[in-house]
PDB file of N, CA, C and O in Angstrom:
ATOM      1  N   UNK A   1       0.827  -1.199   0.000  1.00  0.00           N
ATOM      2  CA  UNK A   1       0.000   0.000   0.000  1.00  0.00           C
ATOM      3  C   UNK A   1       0.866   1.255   0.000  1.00  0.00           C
ATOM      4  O   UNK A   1       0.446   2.213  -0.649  1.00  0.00           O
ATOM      5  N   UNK A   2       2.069   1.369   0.676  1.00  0.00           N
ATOM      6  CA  UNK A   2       3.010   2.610   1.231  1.00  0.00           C
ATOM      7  C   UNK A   2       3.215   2.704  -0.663  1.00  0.00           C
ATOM      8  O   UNK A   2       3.134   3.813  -1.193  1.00  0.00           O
ATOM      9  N   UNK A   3       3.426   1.681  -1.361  1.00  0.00           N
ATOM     10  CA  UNK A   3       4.693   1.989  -2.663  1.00  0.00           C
ATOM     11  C   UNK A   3       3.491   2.606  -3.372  1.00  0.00           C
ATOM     12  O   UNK A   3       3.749   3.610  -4.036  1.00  0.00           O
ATOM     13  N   UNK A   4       2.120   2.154  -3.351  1.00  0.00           N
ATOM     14  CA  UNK A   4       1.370   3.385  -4.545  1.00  0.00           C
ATOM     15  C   UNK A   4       1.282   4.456  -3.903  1.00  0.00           C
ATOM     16  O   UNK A   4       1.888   5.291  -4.575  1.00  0.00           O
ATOM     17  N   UNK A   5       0.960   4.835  -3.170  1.00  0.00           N
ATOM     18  CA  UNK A   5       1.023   6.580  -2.799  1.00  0.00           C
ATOM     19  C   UNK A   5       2.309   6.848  -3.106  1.00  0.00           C
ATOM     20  O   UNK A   5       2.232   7.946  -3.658  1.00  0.00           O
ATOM     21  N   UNK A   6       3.494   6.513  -3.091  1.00  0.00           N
ATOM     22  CA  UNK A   6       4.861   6.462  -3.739  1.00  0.00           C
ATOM     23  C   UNK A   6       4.681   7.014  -4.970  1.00  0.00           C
ATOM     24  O   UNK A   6       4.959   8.105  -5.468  1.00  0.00           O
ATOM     25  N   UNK A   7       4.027   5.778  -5.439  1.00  0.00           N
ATOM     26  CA  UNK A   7       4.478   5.756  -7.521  1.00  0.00           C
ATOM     27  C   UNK A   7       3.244   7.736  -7.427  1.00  0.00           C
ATOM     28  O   UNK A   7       3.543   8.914  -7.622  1.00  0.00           O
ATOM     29  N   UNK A   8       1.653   6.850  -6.950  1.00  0.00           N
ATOM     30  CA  UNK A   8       1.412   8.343  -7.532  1.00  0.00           C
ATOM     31  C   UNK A   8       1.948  10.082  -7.236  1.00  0.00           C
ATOM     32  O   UNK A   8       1.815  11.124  -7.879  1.00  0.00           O
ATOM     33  N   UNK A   9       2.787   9.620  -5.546  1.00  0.00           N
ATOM     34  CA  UNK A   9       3.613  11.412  -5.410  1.00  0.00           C
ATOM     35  C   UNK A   9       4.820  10.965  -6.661  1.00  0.00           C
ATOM     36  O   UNK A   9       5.477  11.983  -6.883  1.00  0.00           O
ATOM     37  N   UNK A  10       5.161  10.169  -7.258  1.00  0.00           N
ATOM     38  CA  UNK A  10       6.382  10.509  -8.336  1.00  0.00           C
ATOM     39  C   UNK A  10       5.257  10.960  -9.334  1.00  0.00           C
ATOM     40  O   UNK A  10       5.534  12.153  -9.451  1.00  0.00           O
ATOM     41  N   UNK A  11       4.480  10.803  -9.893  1.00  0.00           N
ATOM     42  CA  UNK A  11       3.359  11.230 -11.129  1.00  0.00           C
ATOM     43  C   UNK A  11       3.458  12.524 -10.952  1.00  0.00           C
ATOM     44  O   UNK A  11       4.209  13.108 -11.733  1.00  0.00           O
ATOM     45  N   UNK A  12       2.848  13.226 -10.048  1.00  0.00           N
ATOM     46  CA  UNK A  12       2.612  14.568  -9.839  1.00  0.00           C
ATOM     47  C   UNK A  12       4.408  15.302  -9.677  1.00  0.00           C
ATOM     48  O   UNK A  12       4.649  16.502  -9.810  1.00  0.00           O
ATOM     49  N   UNK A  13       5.237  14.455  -9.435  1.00  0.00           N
ATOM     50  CA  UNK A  13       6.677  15.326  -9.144  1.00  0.00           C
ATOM     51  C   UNK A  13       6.295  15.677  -7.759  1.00  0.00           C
ATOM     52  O   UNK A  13       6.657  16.823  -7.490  1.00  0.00           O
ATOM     53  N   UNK A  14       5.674  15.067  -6.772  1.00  0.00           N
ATOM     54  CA  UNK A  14       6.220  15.537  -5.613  1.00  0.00           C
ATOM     55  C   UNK A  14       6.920  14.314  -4.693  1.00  0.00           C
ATOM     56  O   UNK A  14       7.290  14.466  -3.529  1.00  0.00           O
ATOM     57  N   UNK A  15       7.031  12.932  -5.552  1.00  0.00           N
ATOM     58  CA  UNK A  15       7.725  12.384  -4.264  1.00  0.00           C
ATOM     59  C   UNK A  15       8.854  12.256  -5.038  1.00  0.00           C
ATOM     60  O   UNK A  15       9.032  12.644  -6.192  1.00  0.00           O
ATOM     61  N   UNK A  16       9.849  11.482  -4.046  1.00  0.00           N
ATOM     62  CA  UNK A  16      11.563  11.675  -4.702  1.00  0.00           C
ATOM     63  C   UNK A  16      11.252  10.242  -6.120  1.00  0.00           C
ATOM     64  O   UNK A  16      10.409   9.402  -5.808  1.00  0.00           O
ATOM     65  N   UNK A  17      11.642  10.149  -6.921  1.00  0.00           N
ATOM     66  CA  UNK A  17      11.870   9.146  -8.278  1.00  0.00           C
ATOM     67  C   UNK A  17      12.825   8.038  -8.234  1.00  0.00           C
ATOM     68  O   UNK A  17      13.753   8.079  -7.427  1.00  0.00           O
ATOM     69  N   UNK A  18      12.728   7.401  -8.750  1.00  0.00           N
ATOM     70  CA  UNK A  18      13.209   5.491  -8.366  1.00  0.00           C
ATOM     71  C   UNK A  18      14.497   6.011  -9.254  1.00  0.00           C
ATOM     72  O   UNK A  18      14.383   6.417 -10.411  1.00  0.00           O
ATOM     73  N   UNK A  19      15.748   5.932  -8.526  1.00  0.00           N
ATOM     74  CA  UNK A  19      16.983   6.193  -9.524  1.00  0.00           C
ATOM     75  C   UNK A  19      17.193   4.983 -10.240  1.00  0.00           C
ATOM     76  O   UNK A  19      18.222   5.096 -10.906  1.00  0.00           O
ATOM     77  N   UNK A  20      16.529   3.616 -10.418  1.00  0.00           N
ATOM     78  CA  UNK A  20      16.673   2.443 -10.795  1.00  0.00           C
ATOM     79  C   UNK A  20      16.139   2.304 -11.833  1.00  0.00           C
ATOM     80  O   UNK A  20      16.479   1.417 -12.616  1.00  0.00           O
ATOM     81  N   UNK A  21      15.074   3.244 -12.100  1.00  0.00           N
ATOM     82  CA  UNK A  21      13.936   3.130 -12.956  1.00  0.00           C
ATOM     83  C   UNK A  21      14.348   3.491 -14.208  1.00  0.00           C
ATOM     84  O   UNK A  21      15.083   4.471 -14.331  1.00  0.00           O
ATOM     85  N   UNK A  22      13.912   2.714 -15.372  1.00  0.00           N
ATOM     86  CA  UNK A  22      14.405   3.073 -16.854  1.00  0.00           C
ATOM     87  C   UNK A  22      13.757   4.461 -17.296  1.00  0.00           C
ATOM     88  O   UNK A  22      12.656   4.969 -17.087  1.00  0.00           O
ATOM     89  N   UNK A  23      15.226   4.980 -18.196  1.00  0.00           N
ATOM     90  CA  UNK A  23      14.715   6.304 -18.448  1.00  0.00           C
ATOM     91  C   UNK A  23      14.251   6.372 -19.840  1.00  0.00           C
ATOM     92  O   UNK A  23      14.744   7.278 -20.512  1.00  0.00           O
ATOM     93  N   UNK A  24      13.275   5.481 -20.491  1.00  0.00           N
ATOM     94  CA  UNK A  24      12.727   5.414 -21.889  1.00  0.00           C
ATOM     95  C   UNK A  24      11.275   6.981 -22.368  1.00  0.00           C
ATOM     96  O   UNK A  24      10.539   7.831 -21.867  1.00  0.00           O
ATOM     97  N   UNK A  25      11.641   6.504 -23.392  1.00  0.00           N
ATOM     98  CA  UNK A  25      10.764   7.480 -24.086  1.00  0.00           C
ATOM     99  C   UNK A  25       9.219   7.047 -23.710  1.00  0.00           C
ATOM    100  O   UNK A  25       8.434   7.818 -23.157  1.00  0.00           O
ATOM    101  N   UNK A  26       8.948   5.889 -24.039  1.00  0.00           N
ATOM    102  CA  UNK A  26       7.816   5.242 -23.946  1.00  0.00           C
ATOM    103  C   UNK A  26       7.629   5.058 -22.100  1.00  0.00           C
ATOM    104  O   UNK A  26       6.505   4.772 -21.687  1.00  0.00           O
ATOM    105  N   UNK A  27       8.480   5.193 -21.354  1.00  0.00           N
ATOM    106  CA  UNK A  27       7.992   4.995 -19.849  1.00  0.00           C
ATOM    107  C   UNK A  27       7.771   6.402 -19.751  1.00  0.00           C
ATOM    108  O   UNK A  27       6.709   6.617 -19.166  1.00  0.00           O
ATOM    109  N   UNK A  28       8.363   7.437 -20.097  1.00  0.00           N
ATOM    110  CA  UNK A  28       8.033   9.110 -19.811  1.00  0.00           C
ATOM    111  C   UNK A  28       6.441   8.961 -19.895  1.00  0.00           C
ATOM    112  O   UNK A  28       5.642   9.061 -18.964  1.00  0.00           O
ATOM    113  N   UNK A  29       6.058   8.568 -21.899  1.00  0.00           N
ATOM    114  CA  UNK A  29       4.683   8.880 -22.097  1.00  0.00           C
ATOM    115  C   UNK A  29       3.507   8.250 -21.523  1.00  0.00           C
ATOM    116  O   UNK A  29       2.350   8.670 -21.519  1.00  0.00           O
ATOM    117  N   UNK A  30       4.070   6.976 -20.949  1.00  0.00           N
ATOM    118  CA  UNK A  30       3.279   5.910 -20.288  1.00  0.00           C
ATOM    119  C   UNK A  30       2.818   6.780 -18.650  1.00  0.00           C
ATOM    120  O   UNK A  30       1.689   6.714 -18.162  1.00  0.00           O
ATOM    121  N   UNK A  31       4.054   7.589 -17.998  1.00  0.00           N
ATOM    122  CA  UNK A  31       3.542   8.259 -16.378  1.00  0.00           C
ATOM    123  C   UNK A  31       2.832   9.473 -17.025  1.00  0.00           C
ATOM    124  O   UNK A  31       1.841   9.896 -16.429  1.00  0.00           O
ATOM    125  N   UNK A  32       3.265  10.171 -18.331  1.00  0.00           N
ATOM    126  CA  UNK A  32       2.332  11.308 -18.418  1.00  0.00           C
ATOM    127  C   UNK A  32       0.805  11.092 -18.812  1.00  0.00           C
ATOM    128  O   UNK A  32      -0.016  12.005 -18.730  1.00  0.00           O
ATOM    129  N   UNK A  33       0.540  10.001 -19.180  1.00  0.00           N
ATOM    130  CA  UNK A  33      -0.879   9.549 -19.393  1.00  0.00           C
ATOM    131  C   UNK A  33      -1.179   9.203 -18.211  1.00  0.00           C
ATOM    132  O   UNK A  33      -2.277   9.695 -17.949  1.00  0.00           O
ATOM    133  N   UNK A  34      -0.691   8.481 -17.162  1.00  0.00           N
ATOM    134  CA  UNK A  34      -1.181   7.830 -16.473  1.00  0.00           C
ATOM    135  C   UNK A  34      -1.301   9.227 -15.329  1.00  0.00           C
ATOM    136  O   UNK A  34      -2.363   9.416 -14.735  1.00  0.00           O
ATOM    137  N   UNK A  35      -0.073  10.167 -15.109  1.00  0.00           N
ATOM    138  CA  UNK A  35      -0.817  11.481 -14.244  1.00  0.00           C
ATOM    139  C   UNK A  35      -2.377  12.271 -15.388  1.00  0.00           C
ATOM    140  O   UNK A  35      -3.281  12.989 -14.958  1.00  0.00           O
ATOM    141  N   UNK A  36      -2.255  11.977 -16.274  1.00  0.00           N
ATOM    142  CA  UNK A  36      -3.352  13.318 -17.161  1.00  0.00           C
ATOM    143  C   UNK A  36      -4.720  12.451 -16.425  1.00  0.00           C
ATOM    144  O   UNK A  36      -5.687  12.940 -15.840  1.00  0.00           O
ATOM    145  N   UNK A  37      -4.362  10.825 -16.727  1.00  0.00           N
ATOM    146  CA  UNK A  37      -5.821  10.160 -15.933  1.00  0.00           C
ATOM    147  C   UNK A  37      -6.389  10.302 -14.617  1.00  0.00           C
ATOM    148  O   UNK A  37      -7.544  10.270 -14.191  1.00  0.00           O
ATOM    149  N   UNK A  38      -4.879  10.522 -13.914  1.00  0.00           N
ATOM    150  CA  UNK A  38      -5.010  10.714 -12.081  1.00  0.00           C
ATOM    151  C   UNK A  38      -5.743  12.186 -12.487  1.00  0.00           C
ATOM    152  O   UNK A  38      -6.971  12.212 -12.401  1.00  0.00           O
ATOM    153  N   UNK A  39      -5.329  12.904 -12.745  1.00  0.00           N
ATOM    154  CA  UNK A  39      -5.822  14.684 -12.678  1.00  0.00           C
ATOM    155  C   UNK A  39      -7.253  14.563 -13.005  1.00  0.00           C
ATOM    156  O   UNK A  39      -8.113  14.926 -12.202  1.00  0.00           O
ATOM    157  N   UNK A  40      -7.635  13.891 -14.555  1.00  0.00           N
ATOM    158  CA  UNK A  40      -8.873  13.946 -14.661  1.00  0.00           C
ATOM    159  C   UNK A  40      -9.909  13.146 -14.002  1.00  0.00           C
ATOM    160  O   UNK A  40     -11.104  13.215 -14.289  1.00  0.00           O
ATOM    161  N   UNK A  41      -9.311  12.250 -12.950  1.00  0.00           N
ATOM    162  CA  UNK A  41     -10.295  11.267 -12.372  1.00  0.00           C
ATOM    163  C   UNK A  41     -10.622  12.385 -11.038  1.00  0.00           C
ATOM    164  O   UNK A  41     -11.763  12.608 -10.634  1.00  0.00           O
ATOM    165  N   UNK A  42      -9.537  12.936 -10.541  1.00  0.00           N
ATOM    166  CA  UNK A  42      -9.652  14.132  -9.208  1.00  0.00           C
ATOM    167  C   UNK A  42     -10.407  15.093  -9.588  1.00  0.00           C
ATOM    168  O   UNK A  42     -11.025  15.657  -8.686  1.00  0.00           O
ATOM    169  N   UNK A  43     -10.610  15.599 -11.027  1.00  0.00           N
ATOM    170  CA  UNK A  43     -11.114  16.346 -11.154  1.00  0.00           C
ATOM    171  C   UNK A  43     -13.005  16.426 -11.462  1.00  0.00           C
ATOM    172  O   UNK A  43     -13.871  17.299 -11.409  1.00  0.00           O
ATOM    173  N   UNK A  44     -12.931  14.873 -11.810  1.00  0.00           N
ATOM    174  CA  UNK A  44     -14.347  14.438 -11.787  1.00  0.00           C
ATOM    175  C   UNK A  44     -15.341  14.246 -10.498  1.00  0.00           C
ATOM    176  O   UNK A  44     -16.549  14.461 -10.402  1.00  0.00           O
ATOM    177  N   UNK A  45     -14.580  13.858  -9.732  1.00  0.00           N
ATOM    178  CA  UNK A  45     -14.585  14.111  -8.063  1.00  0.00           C
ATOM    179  C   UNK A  45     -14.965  15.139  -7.607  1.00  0.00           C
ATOM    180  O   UNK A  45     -15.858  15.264  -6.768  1.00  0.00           O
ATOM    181  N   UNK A  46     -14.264  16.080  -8.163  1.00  0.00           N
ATOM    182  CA  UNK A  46     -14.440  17.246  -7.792  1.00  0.00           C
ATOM    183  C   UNK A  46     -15.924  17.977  -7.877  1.00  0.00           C
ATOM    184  O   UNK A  46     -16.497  18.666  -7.033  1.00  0.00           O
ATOM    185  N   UNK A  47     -16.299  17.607  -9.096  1.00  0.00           N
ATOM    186  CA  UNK A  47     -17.553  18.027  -9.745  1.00  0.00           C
ATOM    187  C   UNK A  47     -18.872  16.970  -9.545  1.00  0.00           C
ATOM    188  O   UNK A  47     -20.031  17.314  -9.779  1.00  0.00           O
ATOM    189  N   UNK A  48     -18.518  15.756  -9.117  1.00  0.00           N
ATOM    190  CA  UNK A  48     -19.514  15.222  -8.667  1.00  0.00           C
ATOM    191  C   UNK A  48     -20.301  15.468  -7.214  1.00  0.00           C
ATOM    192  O   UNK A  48     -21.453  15.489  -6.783  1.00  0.00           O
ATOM    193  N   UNK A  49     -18.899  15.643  -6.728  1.00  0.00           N
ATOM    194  CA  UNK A  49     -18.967  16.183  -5.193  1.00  0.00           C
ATOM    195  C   UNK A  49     -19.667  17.503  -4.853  1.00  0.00           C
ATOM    196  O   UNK A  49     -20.429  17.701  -3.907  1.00  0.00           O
ATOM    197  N   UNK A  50     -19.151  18.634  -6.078  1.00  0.00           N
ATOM    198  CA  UNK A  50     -19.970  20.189  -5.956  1.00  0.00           C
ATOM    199  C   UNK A  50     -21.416  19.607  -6.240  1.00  0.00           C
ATOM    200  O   UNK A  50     -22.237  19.935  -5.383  1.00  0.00           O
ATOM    201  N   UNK A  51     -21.851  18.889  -7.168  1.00  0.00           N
ATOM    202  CA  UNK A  51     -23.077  18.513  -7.684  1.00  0.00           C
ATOM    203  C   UNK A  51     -24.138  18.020  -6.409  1.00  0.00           C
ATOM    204  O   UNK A  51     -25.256  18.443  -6.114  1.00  0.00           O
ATOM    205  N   UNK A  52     -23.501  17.210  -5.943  1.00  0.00           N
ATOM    206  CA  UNK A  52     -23.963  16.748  -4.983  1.00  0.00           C
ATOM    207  C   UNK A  52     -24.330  17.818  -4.023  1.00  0.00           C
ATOM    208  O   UNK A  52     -25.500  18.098  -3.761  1.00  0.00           O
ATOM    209  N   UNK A  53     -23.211  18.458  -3.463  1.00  0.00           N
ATOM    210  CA  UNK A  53     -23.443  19.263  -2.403  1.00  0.00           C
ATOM    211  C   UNK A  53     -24.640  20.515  -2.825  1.00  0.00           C
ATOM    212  O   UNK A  53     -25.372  20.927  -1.924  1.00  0.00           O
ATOM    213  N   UNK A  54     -24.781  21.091  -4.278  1.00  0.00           N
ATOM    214  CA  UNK A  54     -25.362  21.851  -4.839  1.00  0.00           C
ATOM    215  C   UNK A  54     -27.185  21.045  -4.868  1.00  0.00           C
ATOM    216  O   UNK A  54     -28.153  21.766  -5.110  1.00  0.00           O
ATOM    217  N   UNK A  55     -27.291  20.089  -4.690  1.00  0.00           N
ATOM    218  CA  UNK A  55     -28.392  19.362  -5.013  1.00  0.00           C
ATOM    219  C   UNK A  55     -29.364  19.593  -3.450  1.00  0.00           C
ATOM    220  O   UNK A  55     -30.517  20.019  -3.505  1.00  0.00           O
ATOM    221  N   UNK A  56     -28.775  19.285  -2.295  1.00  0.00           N
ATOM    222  CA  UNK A  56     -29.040  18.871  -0.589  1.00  0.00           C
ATOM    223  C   UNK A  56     -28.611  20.537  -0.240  1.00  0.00           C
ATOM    224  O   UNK A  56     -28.602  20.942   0.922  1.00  0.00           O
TER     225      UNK A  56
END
């Protein structure tokens, strides 16, 4: 459980980065999709949650 809150603070650039980890082209585009999905899933949250609260 500790290593995904890990991987996702490396997504965003706030936790420290695996110096082990391959530095490929295709692993760059693979974490930048995979943060654009984290952002847009938080951000759906976000708006379900105002919705909600806007409804009650």
């Amino acid at each position: 459980m500790k290593s995904m809150w890990q991987q996702i603070l490396r997504y965003f650039y706030i936790g420290k980065g695996d110096p082990n980890a391959p530095k490929t082209r295709y692993v760059a585009m693979m974490h930048g999709m995979n943060r654009l999905s984290l952002l847009l899933f938080i951000v759906a949250l976000v708006i379900m949650i105002v919705r909600l609260w806007k409804r009650h």
